[in-house]
VMD Tcl script that draws the C-alpha trace (Angstrom):
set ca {
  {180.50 19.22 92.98}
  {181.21 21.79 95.72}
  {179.97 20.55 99.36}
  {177.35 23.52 99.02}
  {176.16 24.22 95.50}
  {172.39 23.15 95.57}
  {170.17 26.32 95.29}
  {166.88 26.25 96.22}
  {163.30 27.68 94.39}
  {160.58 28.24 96.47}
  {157.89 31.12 95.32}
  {155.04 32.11 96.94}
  {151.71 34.18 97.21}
  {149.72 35.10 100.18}
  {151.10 32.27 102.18}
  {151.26 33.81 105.49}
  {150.35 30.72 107.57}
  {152.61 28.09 105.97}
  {156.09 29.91 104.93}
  {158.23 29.69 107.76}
  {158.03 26.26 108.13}
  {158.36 25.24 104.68}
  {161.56 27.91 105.08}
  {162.77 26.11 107.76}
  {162.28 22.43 105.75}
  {164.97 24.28 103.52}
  {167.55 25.37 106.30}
  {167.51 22.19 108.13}
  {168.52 20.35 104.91}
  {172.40 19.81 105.30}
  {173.51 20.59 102.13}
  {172.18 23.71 100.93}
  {173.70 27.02 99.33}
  {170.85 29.75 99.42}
  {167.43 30.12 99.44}
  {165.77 32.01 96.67}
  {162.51 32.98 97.60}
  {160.31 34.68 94.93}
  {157.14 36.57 96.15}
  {154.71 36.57 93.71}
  {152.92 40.00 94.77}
  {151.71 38.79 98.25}
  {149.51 41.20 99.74}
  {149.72 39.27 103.21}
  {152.19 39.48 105.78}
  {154.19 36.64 103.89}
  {157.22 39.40 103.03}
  {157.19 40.45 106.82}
  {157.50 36.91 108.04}
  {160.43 36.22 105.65}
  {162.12 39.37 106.27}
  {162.15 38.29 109.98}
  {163.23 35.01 109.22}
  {167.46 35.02 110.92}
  {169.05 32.87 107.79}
  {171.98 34.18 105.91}
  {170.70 31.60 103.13}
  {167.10 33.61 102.57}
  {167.29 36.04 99.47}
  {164.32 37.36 98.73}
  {162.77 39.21 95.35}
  {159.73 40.62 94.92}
  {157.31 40.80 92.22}
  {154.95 43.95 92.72}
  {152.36 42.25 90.89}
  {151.48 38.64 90.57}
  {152.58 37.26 87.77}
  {152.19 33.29 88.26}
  {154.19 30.51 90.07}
  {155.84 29.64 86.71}
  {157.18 33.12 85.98}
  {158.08 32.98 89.87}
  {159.98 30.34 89.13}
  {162.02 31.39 85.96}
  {163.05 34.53 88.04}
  {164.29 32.28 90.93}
  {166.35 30.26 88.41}
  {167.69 32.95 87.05}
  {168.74 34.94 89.84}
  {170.28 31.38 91.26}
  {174.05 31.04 92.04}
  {174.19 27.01 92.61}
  {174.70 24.24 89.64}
  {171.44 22.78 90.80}
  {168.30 23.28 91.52}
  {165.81 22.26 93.76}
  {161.78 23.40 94.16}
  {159.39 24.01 97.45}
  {156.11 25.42 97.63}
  {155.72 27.62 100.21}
  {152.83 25.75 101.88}
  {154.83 22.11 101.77}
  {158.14 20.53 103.59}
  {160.83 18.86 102.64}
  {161.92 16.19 104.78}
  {165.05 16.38 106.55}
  {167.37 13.93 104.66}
  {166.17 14.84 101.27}
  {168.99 16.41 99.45}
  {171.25 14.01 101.08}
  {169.25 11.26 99.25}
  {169.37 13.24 96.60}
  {172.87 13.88 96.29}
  {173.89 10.36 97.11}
  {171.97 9.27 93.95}
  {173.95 12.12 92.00}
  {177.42 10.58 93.30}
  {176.60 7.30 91.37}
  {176.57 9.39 88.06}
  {179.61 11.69 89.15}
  {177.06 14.53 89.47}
  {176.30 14.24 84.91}
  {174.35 17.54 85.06}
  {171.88 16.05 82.36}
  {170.63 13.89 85.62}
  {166.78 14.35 86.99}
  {166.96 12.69 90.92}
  {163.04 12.72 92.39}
  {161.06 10.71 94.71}
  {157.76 10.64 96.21}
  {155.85 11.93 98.77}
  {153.47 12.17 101.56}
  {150.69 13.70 101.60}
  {149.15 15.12 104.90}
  {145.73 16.69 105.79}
  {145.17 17.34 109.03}
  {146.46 14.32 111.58}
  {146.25 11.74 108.65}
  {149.30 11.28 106.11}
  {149.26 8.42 103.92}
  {152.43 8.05 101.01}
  {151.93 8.81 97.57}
  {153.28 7.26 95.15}
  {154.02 7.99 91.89}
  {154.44 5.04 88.65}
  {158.33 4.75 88.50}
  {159.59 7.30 86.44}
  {163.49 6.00 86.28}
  {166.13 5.24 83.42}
  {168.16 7.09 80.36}
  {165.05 7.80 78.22}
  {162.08 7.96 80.04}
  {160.07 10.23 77.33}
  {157.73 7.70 76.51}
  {156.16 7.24 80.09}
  {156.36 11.33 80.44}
  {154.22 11.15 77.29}
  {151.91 9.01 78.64}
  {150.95 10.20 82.31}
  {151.87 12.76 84.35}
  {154.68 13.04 86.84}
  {156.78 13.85 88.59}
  {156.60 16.69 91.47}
  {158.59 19.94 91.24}
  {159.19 19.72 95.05}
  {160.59 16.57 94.47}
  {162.80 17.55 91.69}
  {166.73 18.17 91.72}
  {168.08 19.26 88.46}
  {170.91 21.23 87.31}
  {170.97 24.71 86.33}
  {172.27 23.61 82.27}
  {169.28 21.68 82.19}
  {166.52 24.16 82.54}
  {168.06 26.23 80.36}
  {169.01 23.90 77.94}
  {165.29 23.29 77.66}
  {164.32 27.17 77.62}
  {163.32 27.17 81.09}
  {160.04 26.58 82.34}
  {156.53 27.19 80.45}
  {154.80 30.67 81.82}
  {151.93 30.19 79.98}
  {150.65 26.38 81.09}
  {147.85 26.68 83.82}
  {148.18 23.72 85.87}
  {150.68 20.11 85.67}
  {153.59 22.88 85.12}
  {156.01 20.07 86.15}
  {154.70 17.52 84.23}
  {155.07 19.89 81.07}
  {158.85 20.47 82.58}
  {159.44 16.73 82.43}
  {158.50 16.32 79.54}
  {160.66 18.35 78.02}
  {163.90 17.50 80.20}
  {163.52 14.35 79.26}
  {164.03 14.69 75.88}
  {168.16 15.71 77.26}
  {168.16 13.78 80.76}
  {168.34 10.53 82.50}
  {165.84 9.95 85.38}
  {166.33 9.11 88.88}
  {163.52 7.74 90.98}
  {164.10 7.47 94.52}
  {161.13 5.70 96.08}
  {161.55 6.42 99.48}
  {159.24 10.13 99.87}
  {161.02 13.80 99.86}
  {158.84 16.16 100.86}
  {155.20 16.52 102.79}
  {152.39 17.57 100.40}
  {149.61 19.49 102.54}
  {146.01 19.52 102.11}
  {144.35 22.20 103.63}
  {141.95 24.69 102.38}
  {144.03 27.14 101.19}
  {143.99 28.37 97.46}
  {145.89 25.20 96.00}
  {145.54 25.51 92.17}
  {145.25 21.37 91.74}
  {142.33 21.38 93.24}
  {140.94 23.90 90.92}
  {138.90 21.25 88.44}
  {139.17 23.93 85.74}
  {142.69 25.21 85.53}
  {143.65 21.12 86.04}
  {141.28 20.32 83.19}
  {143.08 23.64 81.19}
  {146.45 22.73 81.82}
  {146.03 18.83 81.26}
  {144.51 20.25 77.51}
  {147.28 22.67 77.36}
  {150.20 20.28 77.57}
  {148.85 17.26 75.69}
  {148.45 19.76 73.11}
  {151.86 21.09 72.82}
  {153.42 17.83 72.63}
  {150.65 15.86 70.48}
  {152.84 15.73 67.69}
  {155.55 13.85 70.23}
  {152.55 11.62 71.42}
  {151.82 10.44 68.57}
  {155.11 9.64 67.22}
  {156.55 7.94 70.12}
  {154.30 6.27 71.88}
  {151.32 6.20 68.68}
  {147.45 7.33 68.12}
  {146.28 5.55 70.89}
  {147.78 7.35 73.34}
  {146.64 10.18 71.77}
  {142.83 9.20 71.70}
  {143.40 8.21 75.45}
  {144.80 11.40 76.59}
  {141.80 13.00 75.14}
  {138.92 10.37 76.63}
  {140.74 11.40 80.18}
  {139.82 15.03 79.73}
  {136.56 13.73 78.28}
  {135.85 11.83 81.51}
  {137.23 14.53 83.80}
  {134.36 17.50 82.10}
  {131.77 14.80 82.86}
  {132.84 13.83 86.67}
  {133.35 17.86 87.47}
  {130.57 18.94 85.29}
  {132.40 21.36 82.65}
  {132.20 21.81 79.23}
  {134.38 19.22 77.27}
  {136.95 21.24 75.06}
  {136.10 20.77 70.97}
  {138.65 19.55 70.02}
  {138.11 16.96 72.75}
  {134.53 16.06 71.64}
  {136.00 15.64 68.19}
  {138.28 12.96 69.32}
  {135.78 11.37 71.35}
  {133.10 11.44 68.41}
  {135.62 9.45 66.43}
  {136.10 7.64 68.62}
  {132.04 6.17 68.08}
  {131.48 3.20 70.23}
  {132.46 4.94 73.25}
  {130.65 8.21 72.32}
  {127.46 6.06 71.73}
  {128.11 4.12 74.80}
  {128.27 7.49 76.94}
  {125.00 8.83 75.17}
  {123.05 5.30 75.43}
  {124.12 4.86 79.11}
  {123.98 8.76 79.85}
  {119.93 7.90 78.49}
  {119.60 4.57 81.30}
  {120.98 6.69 84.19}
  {123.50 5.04 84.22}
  {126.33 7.61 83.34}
  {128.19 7.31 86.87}
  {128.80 3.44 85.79}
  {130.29 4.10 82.23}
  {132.75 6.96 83.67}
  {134.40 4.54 85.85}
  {134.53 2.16 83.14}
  {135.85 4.17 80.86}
  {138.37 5.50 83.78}
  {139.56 1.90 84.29}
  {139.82 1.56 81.12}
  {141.95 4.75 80.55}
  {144.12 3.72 83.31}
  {145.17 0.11 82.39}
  {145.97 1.03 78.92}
  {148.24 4.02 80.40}
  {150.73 1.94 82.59}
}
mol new
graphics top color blue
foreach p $ca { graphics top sphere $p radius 0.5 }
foreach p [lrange $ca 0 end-1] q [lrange $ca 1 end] { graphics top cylinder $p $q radius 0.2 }
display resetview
């Protein structure tokens, strides 16, 4: 590997009051090639501020309408130079030593493009950060967890250029979990690397951050299970299946939306707990069987 091949993806839309800095998370890194920045029909001063930004590394496209962070992405790939790629949203940070984590990890398997290296993260909102995270996602075939649960983060994510388009790039068309749906799929052709130290800062602020829109989560959690149900169900069986489906069944009820049908079907095979939620859901008591059934969900999912 070059000493600067690493290009890296960060898209963004209306994100005047975050960009620069997450720009600068990207320059400070010390091993960096260019930074492809992908506006995504901003109608903000977010072009102006990157424009202004004095960084030989910046190239910037623009979308004149806005087509999604997915499609945002796909055009950054493409139009990237480097072997590998790397992801920022353009209202988080990377931390200052993460591609050299990063790369050391790549070093150990003599840079084998059909390598995933990730990490965790913390999350910040306001004065308080706490670190997040994720189940260990780590080894040669790691499809089985990726069926299971989601993970891991696109900021996180280093991956070569052969890889995502090995895998026909990324989905335009899911509405929310886009990397988990990513994973999934490059782990049907890569090895995983989990660093467990965190990469990057997630922020929490009250911008318009599409996880914590309940119904394009709900949507995209649907999508992607979905898509790969035939994979579920093979690999890791039925039951993972059924559980995947009482998740999205418990998430409608705690954020009060209507449960997909081919959701209720599942559940309504599922009888016991259907009857459960309707006898309980009768006693008031419909608070109490979510969180058992949540509990439940989440101990049979590790």
């Amino acid at each position: 590997m070059k000493k600067n091949n690493i290009s890296a993806i960060l898209t963004c839309y209306n994100r005047e009051p975050f960009i620069e800095k997450a720009i600068l998370s990207i320059i400070n890194q010390k091993k960096i090639s260019e930074i492809i920045v992908v506006d995504d029909g901003s109608t903000d001063n977010t072009v102006e501020i990157v424009r202004g930004m004095d960084s030989d590394l910046i190239k910037l496209f623009i979308s004149e309408k806005n087509l999604g962070a997915q499609t945002a992405r796909n055009r950054g790939i493409s139009e990237a130079k480097g072997e590998w790629i790397a992801f920022c949203d353009s209202d988080d940070e990377w931390l200052p030593d993460k591609l050299e984590r990063q790369i050391m990890e790549l070093e150990k398997v003599d840079f084998n493009p059909m390598t995933v290296v990730h990490g965790n993260t913390i999350v910040r909102k306001g004065i308080n950060k706490r670190i997040w995270k994720i189940p260990e996602t780590h080894g040669v075939n790691v499809m089985p967890l990726m069926l299971k649960r989601p993970a891991p983060f696109f900021q996180a994510m280093l991956v070569s250029k052969i890889a995502l388009e090995k895998i026909g790039m990324l989905d335009e068309n899911v509405p929310a979990y886009q990397e988990w749906e990513t994973a999934i799929r490059l782990s049907e052709i890569c090895s995983f690397v989990h660093i467990s130290a965190p990469l990057f800062i997630y922020n929490i602020h009250d911008g318009d951050m599409i996880s914590k829109n309940d119904k394009n989560s709900i949507e995209g959690y649907h999508y992607i299970i979905k898509k790969h149900r035939d994979k579920i169900i093979k690999i890791c069986g039925i039951n993972t299946w059924y559980l995947h489906n009482f998740k999205l069944f418990i998430l409608c009820e705690q954020k009060n939306i209507s449960v997909p049908q081919e959701v209720m079907s599942v559940v309504v095979k599922r009888k016991y707990l259907y009857y459960a939620a309707s006898f309980l859901g009768k006693l008031k008591k419909r608070q109490k069987l979510l969180r058992w059934l949540e509990n439940i969900v989440r101990l049979l999912c590790r």
